[in-house]
C-alpha positions in Angstrom: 14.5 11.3 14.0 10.7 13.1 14.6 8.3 11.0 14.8 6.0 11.3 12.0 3.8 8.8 10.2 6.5 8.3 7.7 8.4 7.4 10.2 6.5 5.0 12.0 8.0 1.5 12.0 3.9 -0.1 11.4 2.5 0.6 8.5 -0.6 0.8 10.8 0.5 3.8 12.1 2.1 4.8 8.5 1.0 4.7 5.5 -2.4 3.6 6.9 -2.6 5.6 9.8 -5.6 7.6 8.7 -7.8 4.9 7.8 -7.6 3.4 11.5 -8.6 6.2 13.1 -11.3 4.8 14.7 -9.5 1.6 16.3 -6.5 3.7 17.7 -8.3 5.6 20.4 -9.3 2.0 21.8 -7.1 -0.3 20.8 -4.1 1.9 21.3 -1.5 2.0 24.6 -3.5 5.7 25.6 -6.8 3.7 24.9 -5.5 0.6 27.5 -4.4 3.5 29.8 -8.2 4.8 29.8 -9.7 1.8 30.0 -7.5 0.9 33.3 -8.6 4.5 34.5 -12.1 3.0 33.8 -11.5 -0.5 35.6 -10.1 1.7 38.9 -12.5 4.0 39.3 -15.6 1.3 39.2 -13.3 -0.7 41.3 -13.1 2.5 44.1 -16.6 3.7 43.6 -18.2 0.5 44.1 -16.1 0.2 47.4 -17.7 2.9 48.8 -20.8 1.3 48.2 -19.8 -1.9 50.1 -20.8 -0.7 53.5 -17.7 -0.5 55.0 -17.6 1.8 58.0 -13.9 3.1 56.8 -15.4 4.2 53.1 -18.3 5.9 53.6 -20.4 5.6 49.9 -19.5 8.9 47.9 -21.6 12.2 47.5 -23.3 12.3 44.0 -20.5 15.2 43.4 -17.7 12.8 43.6 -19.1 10.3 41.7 -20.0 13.2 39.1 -16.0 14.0 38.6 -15.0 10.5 39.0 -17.0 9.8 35.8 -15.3 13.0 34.2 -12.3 11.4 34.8 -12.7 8.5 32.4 -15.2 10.2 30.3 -12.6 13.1 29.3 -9.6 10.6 29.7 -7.0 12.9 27.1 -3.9 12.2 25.3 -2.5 14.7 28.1 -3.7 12.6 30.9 -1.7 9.4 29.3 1.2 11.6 28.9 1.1 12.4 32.0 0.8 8.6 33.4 3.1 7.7 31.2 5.8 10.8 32.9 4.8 8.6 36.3 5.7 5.4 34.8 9.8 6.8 34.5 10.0 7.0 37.8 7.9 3.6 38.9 8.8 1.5 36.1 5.6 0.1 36.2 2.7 0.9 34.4 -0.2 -0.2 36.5 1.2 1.7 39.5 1.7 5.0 37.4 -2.1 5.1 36.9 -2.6 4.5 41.0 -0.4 7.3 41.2 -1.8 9.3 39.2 -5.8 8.8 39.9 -4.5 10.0 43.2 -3.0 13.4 42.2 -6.5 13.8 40.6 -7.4 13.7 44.2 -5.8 16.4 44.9 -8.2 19.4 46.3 -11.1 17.1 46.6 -10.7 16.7 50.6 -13.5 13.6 50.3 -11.5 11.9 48.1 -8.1 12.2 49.3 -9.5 10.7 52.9 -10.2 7.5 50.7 -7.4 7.5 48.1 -5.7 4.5 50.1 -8.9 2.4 48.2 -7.8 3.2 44.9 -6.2 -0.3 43.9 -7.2 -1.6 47.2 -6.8 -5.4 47.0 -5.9 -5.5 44.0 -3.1 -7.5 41.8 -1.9 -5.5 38.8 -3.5 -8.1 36.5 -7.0 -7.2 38.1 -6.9 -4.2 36.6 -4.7 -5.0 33.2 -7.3 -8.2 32.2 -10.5 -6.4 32.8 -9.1 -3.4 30.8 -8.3 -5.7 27.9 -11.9 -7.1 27.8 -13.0 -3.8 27.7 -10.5 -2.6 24.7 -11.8 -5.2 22.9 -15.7 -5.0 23.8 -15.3 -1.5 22.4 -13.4 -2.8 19.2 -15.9 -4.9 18.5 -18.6 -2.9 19.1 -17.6 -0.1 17.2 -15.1 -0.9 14.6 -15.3 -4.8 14.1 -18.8 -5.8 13.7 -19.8 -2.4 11.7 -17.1 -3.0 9.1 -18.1 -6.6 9.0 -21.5 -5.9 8.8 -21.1 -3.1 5.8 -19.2 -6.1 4.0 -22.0 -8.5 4.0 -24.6 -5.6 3.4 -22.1 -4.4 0.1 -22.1 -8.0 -1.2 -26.1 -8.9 0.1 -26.9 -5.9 -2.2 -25.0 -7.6 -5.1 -26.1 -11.0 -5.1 -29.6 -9.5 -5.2 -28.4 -7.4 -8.5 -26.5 -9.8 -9.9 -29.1 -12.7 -9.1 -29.7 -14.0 -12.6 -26.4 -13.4 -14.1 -25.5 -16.2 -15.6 -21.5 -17.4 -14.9 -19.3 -20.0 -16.1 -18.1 -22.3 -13.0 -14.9 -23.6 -12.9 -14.1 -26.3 -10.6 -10.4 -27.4 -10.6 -10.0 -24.0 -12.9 -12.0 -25.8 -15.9 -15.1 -25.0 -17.3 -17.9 -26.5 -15.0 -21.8 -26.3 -14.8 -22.7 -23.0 -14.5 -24.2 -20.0 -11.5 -25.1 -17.0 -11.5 -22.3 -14.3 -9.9 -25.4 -13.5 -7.7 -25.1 -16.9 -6.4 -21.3 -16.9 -5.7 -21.6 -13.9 -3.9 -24.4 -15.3 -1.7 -22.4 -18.0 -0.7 -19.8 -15.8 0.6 -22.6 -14.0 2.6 -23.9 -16.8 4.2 -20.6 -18.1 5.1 -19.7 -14.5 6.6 -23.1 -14.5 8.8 -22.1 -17.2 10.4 -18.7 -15.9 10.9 -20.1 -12.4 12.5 -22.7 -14.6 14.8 -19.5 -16.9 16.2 -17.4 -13.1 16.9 -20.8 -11.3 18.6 -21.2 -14.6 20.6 -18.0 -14.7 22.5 -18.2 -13.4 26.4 -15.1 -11.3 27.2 -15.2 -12.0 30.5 -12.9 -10.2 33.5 -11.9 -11.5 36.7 -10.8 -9.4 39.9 -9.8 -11.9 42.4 -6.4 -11.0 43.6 -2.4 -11.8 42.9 -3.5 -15.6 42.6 -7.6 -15.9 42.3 -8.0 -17.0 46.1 -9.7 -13.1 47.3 -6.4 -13.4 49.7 -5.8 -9.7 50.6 -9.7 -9.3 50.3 -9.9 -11.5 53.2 -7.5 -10.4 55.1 -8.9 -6.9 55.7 -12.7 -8.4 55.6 -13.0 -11.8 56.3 -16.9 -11.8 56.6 -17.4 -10.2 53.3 -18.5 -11.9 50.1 -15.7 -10.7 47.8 -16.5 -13.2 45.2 -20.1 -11.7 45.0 -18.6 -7.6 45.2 -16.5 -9.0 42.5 -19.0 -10.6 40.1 -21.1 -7.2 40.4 -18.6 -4.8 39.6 -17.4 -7.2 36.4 -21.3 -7.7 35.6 -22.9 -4.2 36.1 -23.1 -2.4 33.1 -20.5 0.1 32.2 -20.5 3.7 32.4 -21.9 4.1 29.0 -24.7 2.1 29.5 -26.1 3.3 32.6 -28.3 6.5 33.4 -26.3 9.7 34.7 -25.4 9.1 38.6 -26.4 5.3 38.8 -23.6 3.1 40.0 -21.7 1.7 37.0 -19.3 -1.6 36.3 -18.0 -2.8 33.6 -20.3 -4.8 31.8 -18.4 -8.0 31.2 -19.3 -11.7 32.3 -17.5 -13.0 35.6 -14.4 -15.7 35.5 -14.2 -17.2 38.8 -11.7 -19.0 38.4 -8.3 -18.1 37.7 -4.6 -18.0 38.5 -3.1 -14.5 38.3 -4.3 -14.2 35.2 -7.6 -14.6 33.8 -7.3 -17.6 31.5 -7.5 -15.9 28.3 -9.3 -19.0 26.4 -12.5 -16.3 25.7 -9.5 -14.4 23.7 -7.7 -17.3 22.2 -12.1 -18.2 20.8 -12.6 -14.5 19.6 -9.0 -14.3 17.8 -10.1 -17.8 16.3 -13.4 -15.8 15.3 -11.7 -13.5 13.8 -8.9 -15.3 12.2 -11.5 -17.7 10.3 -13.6 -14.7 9.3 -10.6 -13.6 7.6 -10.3 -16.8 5.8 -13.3 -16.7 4.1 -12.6 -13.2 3.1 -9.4 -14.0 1.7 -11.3 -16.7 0.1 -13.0 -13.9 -1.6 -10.7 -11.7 -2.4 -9.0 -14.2 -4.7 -12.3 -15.6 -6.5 -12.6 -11.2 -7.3 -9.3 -10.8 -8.1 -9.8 -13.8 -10.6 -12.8 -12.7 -12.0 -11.4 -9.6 -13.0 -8.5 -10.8 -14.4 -10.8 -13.2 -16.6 -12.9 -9.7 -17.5 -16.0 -10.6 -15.4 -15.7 -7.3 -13.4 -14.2 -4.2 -14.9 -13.2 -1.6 -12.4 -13.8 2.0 -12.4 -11.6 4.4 -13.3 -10.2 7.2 -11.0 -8.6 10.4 -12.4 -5.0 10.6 -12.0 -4.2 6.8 -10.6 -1.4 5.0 -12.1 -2.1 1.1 -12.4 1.9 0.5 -13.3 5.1 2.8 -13.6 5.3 1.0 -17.5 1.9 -0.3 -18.9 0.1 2.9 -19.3 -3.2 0.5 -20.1 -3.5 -1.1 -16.7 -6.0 -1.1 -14.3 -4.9 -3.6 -11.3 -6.8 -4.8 -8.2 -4.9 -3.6 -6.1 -7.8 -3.1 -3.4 -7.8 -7.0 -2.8 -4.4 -7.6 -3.4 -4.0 -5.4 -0.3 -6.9 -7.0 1.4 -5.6 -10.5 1.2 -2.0 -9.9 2.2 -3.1 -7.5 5.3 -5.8 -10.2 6.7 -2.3 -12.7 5.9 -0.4 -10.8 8.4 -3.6 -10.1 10.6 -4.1 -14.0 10.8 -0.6 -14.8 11.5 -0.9 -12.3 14.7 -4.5 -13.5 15.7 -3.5 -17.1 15.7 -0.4 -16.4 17.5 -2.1 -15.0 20.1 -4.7 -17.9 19.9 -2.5 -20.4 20.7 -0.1 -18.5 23.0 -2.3 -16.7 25.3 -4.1 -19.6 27.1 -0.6 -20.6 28.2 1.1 -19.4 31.6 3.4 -21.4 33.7 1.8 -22.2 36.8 0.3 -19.3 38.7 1.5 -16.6 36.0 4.5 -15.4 33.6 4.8 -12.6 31.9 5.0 -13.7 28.5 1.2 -13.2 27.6 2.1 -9.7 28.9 3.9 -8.2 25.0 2.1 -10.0 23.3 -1.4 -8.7 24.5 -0.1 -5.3 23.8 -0.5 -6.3 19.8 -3.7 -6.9 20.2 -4.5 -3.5 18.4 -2.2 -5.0 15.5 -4.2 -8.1 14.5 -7.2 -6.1 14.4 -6.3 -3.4 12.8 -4.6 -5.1 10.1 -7.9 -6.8 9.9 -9.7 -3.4 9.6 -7.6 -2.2 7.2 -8.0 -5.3 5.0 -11.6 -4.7 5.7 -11.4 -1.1 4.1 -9.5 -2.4 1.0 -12.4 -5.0 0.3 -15.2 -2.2 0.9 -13.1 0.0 -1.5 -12.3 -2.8 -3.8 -15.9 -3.7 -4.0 -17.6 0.1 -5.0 -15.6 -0.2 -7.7 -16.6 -3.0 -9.7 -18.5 -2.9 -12.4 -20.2 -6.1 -14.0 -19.1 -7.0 -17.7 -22.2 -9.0 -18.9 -20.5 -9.6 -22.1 -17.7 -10.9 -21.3 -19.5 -13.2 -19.1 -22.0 -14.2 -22.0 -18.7 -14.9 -24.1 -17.3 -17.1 -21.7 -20.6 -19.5 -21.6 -21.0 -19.3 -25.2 -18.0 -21.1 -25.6 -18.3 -23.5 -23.0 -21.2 -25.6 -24.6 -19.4 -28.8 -23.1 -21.0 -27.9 -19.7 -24.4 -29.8 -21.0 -23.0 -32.9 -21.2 -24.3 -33.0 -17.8 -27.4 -32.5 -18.1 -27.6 -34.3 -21.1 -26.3 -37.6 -19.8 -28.6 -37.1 -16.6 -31.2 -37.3 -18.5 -30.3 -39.9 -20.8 -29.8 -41.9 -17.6 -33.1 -41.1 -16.4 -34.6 -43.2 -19.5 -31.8 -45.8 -19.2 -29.8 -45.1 -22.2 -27.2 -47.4 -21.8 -23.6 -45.8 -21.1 -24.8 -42.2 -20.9 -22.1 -41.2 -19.3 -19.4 -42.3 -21.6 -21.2 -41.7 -24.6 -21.4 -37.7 -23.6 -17.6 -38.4 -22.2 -16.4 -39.4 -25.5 -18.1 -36.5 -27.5 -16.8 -33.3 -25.1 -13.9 -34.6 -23.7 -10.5 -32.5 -23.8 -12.4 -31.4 -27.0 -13.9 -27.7 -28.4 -18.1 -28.6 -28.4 -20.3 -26.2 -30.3 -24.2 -26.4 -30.1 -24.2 -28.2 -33.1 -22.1 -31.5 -32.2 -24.7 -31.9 -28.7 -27.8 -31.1 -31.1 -26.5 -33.4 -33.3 -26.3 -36.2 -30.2 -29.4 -35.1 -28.8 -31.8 -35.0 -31.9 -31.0 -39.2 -31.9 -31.6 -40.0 -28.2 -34.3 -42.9 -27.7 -36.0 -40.4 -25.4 -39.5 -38.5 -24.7 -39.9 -35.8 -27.4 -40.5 -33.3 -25.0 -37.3 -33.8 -23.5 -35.7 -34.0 -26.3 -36.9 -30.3 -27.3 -36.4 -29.1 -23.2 -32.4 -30.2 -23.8 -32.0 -28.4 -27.6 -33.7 -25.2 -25.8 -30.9 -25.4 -23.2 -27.7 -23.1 -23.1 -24.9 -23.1 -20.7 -26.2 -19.6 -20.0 -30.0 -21.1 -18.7 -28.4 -24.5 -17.2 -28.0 -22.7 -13.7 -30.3 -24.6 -11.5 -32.1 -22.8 -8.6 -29.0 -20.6 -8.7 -30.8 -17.4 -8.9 -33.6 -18.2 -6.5 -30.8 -18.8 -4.1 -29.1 -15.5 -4.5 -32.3 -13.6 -4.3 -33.1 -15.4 -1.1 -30.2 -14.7 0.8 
């Protein structure tokens, strides 16, 4: 069989392959090959830099197609590593091998090419390459997509501020909000969720086959390999630094480790991630609820089929999709939150395949992201249908009622409003009726006949509008 996209066995790569076209190129196995291109080359630039007699630092000219090197890193270059990795069977040698055929013709860098991977364990360059995977990811795909969520539903509690809406706590009919309000819930709870996945250090150690600087030491002894480490990790990356001024990776230094960096600043950002989720599939399930009740109507699209039988339907498909993909993104992020930290003494290989789906949880996360964004442009608000809802609902202001009473003292408030609206259909005229013979302050009196459960919605809109 051709590979195709409908033939891919993920649907990532599918069905949805076009709307994660922005994740693959970093998240993907060529965007780990770059990225370990990246991690070498800083590693071998910053060597010549040391002071070491044997590597002289490197002419501005190497350094210039050193930088081309990662900066114009092609599917053909991967292709080609991955060509080198039939014959090595391992992948972090094939890109040794084949930074060094880039060598090839530049006389200044073939005399050092025995300092590409110098010192190095393979997991030196395969941890600090994650890190950077996933700082892009973040940077670029994560956070933006995040941040247009809570911007799309910022926007709509402001609209929707004083839109009265019928609560309903336990699924009955309960004091009312506003929809402004329930949406500004959501957004506060998702700003702290974005703050918790910005705030997480990816960090990167390069420290040797078992985080002692052993082979360091043994060609150097006298040299501060711990500090050489910590600068190349910390020094801003190659994107972030003026043309021709030495360039790291822009990470934060682990020094401690086995082979393998400890992975407990992944295991924190997949649990970022993974609650973030959470609240949004929290959300799609309130929408998806709303519309089914007629709060939201959704607009129409030419030509779209909402089922193969019901001509009339108009489903929400967008957060249907949205909840089951962050469902399978959560069930790969929290895998890899409780795996990862785990290694049998000084290192197994198990975190090894499962790092590799890395790109899965997120992008199953972006997708679901997408679908929400989509699923969101499309509502429209049904006023009336909300108004409908409250007008039947006058059994809400037996709360209010009875709070009041209590306020004065009326004996039994509570089960004197209990007995009237109980399990029972209240119209205005039954709580008028109750009202109009409190032992109360007139002008309380007249402030609970003027109430509706379309007004009895607290600070509700203030709160939406503040948000």
């Amino acid at each position: 069989m051709t590979f195709s996209p409908i033939s891919a066995l993920s649907p990532l790569d599918g069905r949805y392959a076009s709307k994660l076209n922005t994740l693959r190129p970093l998240m993907s196995e060529q965007g780990y090959m770059h990225r370990r291109v990246q991690v070498e080359l800083a590693w071998f630039t910053a060597l010549s830099d040391a002071g070491f007699a044997e590597f002289k630092p490197l002419t501005p000219e190497a350094r210039q197609y050193l930088t081309g090197l990662v900066k114009n890193f092609s599917e053909a270059d991967a292709l080609a590593i991955k060509d080198i990795e039939k014959t090595t069977n391992h992948d972090v040698k094939a890109v040794e091998y084949w930074i060094k055929a880039q060598f090839k013709n530049h006389p200044e860098l073939e005399r050092a090419a025995e300092f590409v991977h110098f010192a190095c364990t393979s997991e030196d360059i395969n941890n600090t390459s994650h890190a950077l995977q996933l700082k892009g990811a973040r940077a670029q795909v994560m956070l933006p997509a995040l941040d247009g969520l809570i911007d799309k539903l910022r926007s709509m509690a402001h609209q929707f501020a004083d839109v009265p809406m019928l609560s309903r706590t336990h699924g009955q009919t309960a004091s009312p909000t506003t929809v402004g309000k329930e949406l500004a819930n959501v957004v506060m709870r998702l700003r702290g969720c974005r703050e918790r996945i910005a705030a997480v250090k990816l960090m990167g150690k390069m420290n040797g086959a078992v985080g002692n600087f052993n082979a360091h030491l043994s060609a150097w002894p006298a040299f501060d390999w711990e500090a050489f480490a910590q600068r190349v990790i910390e020094t801003p990356d190659l994107d972030e630094v003026p043309a021709n001024a030495a360039w790291g990776l822009g990470l934060s230094f682990q020094p401690y480790s086995i082979q393998i960096e400890p992975h407990d600043y992944m295991a924190e950002l997949f649990d970022a991630v993974a609650r973030t989720n959470t609240v949004l599939i929290d959300l799609s399930r309130d929408i998806w609820g709303y519309v089914s009740l007629g709060y939201f109507k959704q607009r129409l699209k030419a030509g779209e089929i909402g089922s193969s039988t019901m001509p009339h339907k108009v489903n929400p498909i967008d957060f249907e999709n949205a909840e089951g993909n962050l469902g399978l993104a959560n069930a790969v992020l929290k895998h890899m939150a409780e795996k990862l930290p785990i290694s049998r003494w000084q290192r197994d290989l198990t975190d090894s395949t499962v790092l590799r789906n890395m790109g899965v949880g997120l992008g199953y996360t972006a997708l679901a992201y997408a679908s929400l964004m989509t699923g969101l442009n499309k509502l429209e608000l049904n006023e009336e249908a909300l108004a409908a809802d409250l007008d039947a609902a006058w059994e809400v202001l037996a709360e209010p009622i009875q709070t009041v009473m209590r306020r004065y003292g009326v004996q039994g408030a509570y089960e004197k409003l209990k007995e009237v609206t109980r399990g029972k259909t209240v119209c205005a005229a039954d709580l008028h009726g109750l009202i109009a013979a409190l032992e109360i302050p007139q002008a309380d009196k007249d402030r609970l006949l003027a109430m509706t459960p379309g007004s009895y919605v607290g600070k509700a809109a203030e709160l939406a509008r503040r948000v």
